[in-house]
C-alpha positions as CSV (number, residue, x, y, z in Angstrom):
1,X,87.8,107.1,109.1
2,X,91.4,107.6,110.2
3,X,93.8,104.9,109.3
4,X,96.4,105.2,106.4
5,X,94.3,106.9,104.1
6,X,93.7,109.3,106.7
7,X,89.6,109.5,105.7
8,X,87.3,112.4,107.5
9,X,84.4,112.0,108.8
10,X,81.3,114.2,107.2
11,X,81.0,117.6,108.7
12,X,79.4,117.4,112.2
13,X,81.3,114.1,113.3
14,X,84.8,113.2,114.5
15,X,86.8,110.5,114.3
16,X,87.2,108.3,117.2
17,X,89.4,105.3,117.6
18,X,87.3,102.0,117.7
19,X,87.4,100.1,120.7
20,X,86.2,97.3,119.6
21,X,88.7,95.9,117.6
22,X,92.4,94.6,118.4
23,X,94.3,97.6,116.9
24,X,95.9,100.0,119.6
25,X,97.5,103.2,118.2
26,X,99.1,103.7,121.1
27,X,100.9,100.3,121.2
28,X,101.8,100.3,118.0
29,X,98.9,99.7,115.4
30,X,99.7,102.9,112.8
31,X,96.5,101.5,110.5
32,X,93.4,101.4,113.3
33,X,90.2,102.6,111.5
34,X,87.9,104.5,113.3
35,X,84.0,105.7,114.0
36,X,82.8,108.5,112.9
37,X,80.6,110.2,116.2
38,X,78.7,113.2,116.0
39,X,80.1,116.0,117.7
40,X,78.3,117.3,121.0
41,X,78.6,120.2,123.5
42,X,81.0,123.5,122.9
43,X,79.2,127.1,123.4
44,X,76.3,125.9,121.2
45,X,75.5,123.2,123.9
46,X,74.8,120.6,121.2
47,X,73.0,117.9,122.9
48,X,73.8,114.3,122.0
49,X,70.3,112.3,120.5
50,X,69.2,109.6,122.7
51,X,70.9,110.7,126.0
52,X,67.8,109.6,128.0
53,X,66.4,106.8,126.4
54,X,69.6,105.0,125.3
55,X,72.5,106.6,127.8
56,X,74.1,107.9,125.4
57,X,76.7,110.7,126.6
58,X,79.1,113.6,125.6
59,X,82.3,112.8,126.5
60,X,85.2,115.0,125.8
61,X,87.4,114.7,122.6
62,X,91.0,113.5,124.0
63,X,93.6,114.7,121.9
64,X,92.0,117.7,120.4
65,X,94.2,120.2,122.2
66,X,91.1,121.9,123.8
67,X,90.6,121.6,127.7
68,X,87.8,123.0,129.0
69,X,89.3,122.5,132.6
70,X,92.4,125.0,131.6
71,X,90.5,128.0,129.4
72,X,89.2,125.6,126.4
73,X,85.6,127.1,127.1
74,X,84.4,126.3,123.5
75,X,85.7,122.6,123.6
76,X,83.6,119.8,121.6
77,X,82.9,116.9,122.4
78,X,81.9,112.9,121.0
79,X,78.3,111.5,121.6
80,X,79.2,108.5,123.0
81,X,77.0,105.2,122.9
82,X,76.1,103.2,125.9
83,X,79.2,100.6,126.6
84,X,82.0,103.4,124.9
């Protein structure tokens, strides 16, 4: 996902910025591809798979322009693996 052909991730998932490569978009690299995550938390609650046999946590999406600390009460979140 992301990138210059700007792909989406399938509906349930959001785009995240790989970490694990060299490519910074904010220092520079305009082509960084991405992981597709699914999408945990908002007023549903959505639980992330595996948070208690792998670690795997819901961590807030960054530059969504929800905040759930200043009225964003619906805000979404990534399920983020172990190491993320």
């Amino acid at each position: 996902c992301a990138g210059f052909r700007g792909l989406d991730c399938a509906s349930g998932f959001v785009c995240i910025d790989d970490k694990l490569d060299d490519c910074d978009p904010e220092n520079g690299g305009s082509d960084c591809p991405g992981v597709c995550f699914p999408v945990c938390g908002g007023f549903a609650g959505v639980a992330c798979q595996g948070e208690k046999e792998f670690g795997v946590e819901c961590r807030d999406i960054a530059d969504d322009g929800c905040d759930a600390e200043t009225g964003g009460a619906d805000c979404q979140g990534w399920c983020a693996p172990k190491g993320w």
